[in-house]
C-alpha positions in Angstrom: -41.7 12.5 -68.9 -40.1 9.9 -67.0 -36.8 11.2 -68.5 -37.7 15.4 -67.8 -38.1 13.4 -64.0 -34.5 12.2 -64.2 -33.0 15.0 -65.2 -34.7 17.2 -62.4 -33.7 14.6 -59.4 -30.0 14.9 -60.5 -29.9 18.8 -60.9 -31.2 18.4 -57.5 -28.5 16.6 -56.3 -26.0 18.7 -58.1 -27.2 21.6 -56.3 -27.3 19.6 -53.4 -23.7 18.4 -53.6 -22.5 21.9 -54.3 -24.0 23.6 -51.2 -21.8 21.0 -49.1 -18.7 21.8 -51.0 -18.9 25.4 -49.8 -18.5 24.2 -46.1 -14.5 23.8 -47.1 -12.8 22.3 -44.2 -14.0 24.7 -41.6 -15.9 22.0 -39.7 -17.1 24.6 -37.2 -18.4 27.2 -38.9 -21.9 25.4 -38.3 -23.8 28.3 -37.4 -25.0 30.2 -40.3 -23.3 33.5 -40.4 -24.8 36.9 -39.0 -24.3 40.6 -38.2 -22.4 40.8 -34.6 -21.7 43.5 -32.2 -20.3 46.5 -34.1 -21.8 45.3 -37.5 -18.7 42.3 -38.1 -19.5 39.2 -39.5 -19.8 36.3 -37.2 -19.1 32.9 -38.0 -20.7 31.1 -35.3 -19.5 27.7 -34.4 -16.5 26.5 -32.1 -12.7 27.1 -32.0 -10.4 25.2 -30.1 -7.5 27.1 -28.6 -4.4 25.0 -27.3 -2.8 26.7 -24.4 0.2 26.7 -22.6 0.2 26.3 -18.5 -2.4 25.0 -16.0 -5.9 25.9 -15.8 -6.9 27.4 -12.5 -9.9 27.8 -10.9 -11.1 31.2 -11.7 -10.3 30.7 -15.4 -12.0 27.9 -15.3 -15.2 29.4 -14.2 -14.8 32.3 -16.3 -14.4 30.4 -19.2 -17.4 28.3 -18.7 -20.0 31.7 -17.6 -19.0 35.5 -18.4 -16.4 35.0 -21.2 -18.9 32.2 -23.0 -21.5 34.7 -22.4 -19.6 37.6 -24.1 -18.3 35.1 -27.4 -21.9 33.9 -27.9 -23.4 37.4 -28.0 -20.9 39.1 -29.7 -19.3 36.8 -32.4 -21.9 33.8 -32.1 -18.6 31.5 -31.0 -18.1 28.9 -28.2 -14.7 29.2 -27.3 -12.9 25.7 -25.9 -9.5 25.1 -24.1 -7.4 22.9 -24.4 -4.4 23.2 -21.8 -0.9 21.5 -21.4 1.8 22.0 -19.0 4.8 24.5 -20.0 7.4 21.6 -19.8 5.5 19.6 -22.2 3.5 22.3 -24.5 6.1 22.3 -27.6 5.8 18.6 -28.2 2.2 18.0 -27.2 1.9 20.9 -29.5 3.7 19.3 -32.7 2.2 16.1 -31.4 -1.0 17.7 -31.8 -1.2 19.0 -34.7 0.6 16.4 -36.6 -1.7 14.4 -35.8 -4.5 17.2 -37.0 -6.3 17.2 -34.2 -9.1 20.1 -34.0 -6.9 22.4 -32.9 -8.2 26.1 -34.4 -5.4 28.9 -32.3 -2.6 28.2 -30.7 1.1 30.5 -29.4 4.5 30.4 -30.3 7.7 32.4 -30.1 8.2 34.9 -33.3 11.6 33.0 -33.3 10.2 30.2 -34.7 7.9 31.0 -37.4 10.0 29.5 -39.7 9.9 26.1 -38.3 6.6 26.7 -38.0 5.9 27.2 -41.1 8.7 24.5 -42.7 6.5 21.8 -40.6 3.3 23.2 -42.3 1.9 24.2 -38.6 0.8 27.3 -39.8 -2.2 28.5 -43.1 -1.9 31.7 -44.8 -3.6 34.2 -43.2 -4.2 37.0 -45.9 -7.7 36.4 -46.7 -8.7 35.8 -43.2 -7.2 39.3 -41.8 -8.4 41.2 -45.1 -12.0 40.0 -44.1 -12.1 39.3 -40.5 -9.4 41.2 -39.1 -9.2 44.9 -39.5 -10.4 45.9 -35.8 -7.5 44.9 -34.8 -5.5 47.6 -36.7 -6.5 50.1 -34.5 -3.8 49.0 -31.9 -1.5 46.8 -34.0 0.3 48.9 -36.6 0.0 46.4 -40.1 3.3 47.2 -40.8 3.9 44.6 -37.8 2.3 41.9 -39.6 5.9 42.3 -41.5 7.8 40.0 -38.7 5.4 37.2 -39.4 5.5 37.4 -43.5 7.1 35.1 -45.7 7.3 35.9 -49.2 4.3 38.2 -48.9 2.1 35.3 -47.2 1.5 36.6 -43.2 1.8 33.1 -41.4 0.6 34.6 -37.8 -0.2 37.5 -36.0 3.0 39.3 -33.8 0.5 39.6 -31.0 2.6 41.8 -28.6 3.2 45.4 -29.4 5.3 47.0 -26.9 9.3 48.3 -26.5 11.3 45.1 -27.7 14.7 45.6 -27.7 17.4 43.9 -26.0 15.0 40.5 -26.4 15.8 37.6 -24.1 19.1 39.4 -23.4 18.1 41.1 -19.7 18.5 39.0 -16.0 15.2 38.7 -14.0 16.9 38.4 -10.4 15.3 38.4 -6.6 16.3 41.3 -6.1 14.9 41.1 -2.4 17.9 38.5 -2.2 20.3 40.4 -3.7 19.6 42.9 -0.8 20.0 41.0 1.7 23.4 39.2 1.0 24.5 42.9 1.0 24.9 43.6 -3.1 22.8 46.5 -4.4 22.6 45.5 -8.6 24.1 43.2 -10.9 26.7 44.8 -13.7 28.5 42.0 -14.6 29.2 38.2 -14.7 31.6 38.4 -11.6 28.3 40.1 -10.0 26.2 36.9 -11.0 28.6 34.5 -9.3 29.2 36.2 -6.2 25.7 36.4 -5.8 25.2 32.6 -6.0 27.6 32.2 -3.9 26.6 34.5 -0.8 23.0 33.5 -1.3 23.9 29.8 -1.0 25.6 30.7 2.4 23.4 33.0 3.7 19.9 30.8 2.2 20.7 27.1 2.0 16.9 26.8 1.4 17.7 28.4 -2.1 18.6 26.2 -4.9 20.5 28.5 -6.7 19.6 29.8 -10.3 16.9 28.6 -12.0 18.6 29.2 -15.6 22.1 29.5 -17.4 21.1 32.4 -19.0 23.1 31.7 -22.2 21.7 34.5 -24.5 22.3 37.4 -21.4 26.0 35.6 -21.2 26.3 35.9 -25.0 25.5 39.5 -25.2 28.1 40.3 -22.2 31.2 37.8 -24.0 30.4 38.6 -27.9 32.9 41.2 -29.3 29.7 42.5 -31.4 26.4 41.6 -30.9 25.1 38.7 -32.2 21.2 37.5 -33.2 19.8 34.1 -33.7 18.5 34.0 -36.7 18.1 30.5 -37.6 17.2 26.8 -36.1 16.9 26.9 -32.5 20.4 27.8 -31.3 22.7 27.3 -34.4 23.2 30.3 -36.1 24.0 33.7 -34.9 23.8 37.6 -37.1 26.7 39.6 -36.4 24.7 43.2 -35.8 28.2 45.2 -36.8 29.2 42.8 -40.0 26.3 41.4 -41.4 27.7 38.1 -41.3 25.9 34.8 -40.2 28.2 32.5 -38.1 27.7 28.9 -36.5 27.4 29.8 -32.9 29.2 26.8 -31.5 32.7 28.1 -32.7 31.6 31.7 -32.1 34.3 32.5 -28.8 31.1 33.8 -27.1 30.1 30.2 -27.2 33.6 29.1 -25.4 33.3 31.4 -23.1 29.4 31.4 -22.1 30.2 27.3 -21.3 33.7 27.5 -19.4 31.5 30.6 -17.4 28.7 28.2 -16.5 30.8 25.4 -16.1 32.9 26.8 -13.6 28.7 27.9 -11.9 28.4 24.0 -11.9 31.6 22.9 -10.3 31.3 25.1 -7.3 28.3 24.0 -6.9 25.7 26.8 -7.7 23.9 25.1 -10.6 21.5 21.7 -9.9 21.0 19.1 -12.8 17.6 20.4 -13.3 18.9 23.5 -15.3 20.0 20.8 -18.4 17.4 18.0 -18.3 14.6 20.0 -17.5 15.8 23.5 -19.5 12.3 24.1 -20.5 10.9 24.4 -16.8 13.0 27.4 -16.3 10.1 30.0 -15.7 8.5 27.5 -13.3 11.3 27.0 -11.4 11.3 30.7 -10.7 7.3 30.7 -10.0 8.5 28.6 -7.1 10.2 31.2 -5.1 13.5 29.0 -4.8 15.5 30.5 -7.4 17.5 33.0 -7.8 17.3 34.2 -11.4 16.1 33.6 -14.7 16.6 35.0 -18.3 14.4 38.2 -18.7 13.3 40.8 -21.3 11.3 43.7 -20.7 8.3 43.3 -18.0 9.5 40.3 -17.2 8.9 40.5 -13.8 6.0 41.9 -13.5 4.8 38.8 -15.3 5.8 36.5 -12.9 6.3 38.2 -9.7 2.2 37.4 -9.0 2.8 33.6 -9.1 6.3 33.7 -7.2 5.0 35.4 -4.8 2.5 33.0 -3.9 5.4 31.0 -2.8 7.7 33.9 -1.5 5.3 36.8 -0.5 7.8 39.0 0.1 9.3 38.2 -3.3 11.1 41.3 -5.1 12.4 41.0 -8.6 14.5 43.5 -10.8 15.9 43.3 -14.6 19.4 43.7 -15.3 21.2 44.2 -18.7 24.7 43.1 -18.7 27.2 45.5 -20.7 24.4 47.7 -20.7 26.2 50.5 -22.5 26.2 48.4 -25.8 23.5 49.2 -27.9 20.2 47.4 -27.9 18.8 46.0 -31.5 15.6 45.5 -32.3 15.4 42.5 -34.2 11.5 41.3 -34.3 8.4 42.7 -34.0 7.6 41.3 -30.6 8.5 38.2 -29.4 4.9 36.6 -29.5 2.9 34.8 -32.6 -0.8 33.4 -32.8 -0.7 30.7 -35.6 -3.7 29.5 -37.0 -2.9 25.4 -38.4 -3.2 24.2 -41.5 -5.9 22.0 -40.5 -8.0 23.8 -38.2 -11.7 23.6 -38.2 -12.8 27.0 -37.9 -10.2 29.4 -39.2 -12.3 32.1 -39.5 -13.6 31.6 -35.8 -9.5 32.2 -34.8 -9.3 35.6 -36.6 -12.7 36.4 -35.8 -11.5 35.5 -32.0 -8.1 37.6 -31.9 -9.6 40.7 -33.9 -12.2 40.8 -31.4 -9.9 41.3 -28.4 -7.3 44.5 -30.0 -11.0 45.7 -31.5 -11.3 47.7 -27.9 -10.1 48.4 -24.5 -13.0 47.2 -23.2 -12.6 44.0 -24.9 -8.4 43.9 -23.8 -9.5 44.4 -20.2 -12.3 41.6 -20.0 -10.2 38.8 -21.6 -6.8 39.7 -19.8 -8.2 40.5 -16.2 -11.9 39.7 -15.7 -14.9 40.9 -14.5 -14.6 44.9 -12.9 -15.5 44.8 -9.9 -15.1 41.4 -9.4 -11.8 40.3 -10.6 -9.8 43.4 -10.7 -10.5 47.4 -10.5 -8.5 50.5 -11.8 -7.4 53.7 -9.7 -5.9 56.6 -10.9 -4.8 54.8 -13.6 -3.6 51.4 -12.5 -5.0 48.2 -12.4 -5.4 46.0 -9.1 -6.0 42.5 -9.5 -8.6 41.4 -6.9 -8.3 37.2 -7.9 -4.7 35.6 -7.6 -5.5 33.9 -11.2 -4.6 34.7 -14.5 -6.8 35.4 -17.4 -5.6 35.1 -20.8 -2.1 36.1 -20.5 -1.1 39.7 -20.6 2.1 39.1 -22.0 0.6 37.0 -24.7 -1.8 39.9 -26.2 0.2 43.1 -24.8 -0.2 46.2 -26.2 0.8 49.3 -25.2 -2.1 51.4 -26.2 -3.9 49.3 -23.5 -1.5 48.3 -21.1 -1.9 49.4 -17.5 0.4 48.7 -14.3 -0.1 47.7 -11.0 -0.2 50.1 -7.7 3.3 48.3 -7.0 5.1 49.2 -9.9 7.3 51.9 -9.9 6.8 55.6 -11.8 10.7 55.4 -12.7 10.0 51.2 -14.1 7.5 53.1 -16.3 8.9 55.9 -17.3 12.2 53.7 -18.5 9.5 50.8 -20.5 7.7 53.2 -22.1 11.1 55.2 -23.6 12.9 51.7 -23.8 13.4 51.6 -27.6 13.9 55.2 -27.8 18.0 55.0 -28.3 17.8 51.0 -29.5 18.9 50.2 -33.1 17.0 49.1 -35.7 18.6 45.7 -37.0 19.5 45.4 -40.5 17.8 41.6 -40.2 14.4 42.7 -38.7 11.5 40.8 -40.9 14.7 38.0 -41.9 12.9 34.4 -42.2 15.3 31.7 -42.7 13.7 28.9 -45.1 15.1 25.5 -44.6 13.8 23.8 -47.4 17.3 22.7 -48.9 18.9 21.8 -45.9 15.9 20.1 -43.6 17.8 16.6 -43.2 21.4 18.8 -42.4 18.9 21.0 -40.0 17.9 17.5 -38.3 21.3 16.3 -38.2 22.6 19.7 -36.4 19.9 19.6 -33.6 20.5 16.4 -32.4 24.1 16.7 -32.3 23.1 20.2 -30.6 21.0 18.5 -28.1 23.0 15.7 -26.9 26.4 17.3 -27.2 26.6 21.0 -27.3 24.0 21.5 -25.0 25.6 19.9 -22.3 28.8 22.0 -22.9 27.2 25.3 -23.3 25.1 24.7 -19.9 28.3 24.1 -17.9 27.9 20.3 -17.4 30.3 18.7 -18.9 33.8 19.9 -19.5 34.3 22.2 -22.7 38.2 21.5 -23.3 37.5 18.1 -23.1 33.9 17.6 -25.0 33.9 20.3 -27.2 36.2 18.9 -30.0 34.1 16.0 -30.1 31.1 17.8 -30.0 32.3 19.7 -33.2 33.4 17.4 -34.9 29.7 15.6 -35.0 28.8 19.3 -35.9 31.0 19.4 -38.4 29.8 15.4 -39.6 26.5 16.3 -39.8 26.8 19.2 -41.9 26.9 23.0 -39.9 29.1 24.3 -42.7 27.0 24.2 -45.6 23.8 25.0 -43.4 25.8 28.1 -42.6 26.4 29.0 -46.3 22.8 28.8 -46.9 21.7 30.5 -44.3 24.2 33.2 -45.2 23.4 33.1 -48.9 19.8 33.9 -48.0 20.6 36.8 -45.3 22.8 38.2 -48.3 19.4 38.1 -50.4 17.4 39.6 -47.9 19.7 42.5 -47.0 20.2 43.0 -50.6 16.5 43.7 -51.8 16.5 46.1 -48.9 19.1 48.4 -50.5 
């Protein structure tokens, strides 16, 4: 008997021990799941989203009442924020989640999903968008889940879906400046610096522009156009012969820095542009500035917030050598990562599924409340609250998208037919993996950081640094990270033959 007993206490526990292990290492998923709005699973629990920028007042508030509201009675979730500054979000960010701190969703730039993923900052999302994220299909062709795949594992979601051409390679300028030191548009570089210059006579308040703009300088040097397609800033796809080259000695790169370097000795660029490169955008926001690098929408995404500081702000995008073609090289220039070692992974699909899953949906997490926070006539949407909401940029999409009264038809009419006539690049869906040549990729950045930098910015003398500066390059091992890079874009354009 007393043995029949024994046996019966530790099946118990067995049992017992085996419910546990089904929790895996979603620590949130507390809330035993349920049917949700529209017959989806819900997970319940809490995800923690780390944001980029300042939390405002009206966020705040929304947050904490209507949109905690909406996540409990339609997915069973709390939603929590966790926000850091724009200067500082990329290393509080790998900070963070080196540290694995509860961290459940957070954004990137498509650029660097492989970094992201060589750092391990990123899980494999196939299972969770096979179970928990189909709604979001609807609006986000699956074919763009392509741009953030790696060897048939999807490490994020692309989470804009709108014209993406010409990336980072278009001038956001005050164009209400431009106007009145008597120039009409911007067509070339000579454009850029005369501009500078007239504005720093005629507006001595200005502080000239608020970033060197290398990539739009790139485009307008380069013989062909070239893509990064690599760490950072290092290596560069020539679009017409599929070859990978080490920017640095690329003579885009010479002439991009002796360009800005003659900006800095007339005085048109202030210190801030190198030691503080990342504040670029928030420079701008402060109505002091005269440009900024751009893509498409650009300034309708920040015109709101400059404005607060320059009401009569105007701002227009500019392509230099726009009759070259335009490539599209990614599928949007946006990625929601899930970590590694986030609580509630399922929470995070459930969470970004839930907003593409309907307009209605889109609308309430971008602008608000209706009525209270913004309204729509004949088509357009007024913002009522100077805040921002989730931003728009962040989830676009253009089967939702809608402009504001101020915006013109033409603006429009050009977005919306933007990638019409662009060119599809041979190295869309191209993921460099760095696994052979991490310590060579270390070595490159910090010789990148401390010396080329510098150079291509304009600050420091290019006859006179850069042979140094190469040199290091060349020390700590750009050749052979070159090769591989170019061995692998050989593999990739290969099994697309």
């Amino acid at each position: 008997m007393k043995r029949l007993l024994t046996i019966m206490i530790a099946l118990i526990m067995v049992i017992g021990l085996l419910g546990g292990c089904g929790k895996g290492n979603s620590q949130g998923n507390k809330a035993a799941s349920e049917t949700g709005a529209g017959g989806d699973k819900k997970t319940g629990g809490t995800i923690t989203i780390l944001y980029p920028g300042d939390e405002r007042d009206r966020m705040s508030s929304f947050m904490k009442n209507e949109f905690a509201d909406r996540m409990k009675s339609d997915l069973g979730l709390k939603v929590e924020m966790v926000y850091v500054p724009w200067d500082q979000y990329w290393e509080q960010k790998d900070i963070m989640l080196a540290a694995q701190e509860p961290i459940d969703l957070y954004w990137d730039g498509l650029p660097n999903l492989s970094t992201i993923v060589n750092k391990k900052q990123a899980t494999v999302l196939n299972e969770l968008v096979e179970k928990y994220g189909q709604d979001m299909f609807k609006v986000l062709p699956e074919e763009r889940l392509d741009g953030a795949t790696i060897n048939g594992e999807i490490y994020g979601i692309p989470s804009a879906y709108a014209p993406s051409s010409g990336m980072y390679q278009q001038i956001c300028v005050r164009q209400d400046i431009l106007e009145a030191c008597g120039m009409t548009e911007i067509n070339t570089v000579e454009d850029l610096a005369a501009f500078a210059q007239k504005a720093k006579e005629q507006f001595p308040e200005m502080k000239g522009p608020a970033d060197p703009i290398f990539k739009p300088l790139t485009r307008y040097f380069a013989a062909e156009q070239l893509t990064w397609c690599a760490n950072e800033d290092t290596a560069v796809y020539g679009e017409d012969t599929n070859k990978v080259y080490d920017y640095y000695e690329t003579e885009a790169f010479k002439q991009v820095a002796q360009f800005n370097n003659k900006m800095y000795s007339d005085g048109l660029y202030s210190d801030d542009l190198t030691i503080k490169y990342n504040e670029k955008d928030s420079r701008m926001m402060t109505g002091l500035y005269l440009w900024v690098e751009g893509s498409l929408g650009k300034e309708n995404e920040i015109i709101d917030e400059i404005r607060i500081n320059a009401p009569n702000a105007k701002l227009k995008s500019y392509t230099l050598k726009s009759e070259e073609p335009r490539y599209i090289t990614a599928t949007g220039g946006e990625v929601l990562c899930i970590p590694q070692t986030a609580p509630n992974p399922d929470g995070a699909m459930q969470f970004i599924n839930w907003i593409y899953s309907s307009k209605e949906n889109y609308l309430f997490a971008i602008y608000g409340i209706e009525g209270k926070d913004y309204e729509i006539i004949d088509g357009r949407i007024n913002k009522l609250v100077p805040d921002e909401f989730f931003y728009e940029w962040m989830f676009r999409n253009k089967n939702y998208q809608l402009f504001t009264p101020e915006v013109d038809q033409a603006y429009i009419d050009t977005y919306t037919s933007w990638d019409d006539q662009a060119v599809t690049s041979e190295m869309l869906g191209f993921r460099f993996n760095n696994e052979k040549v991490k310590e060579i990729e270390a070595a490159i950045k910090e010789v990148a950081g401390k010396q080329m930098n510098p150079i291509l910015y304009g600050f420091v003398d290019y006859e006179t640094e850069y042979p140094k500066a190469l040199q290091a390059l060349k020390d700590a091992g750009i050749d052979e990270y070159i090769a591989e890079v170019q061995r692998q874009m050989d593999e990739f354009l290969a099994s697309k033959q």
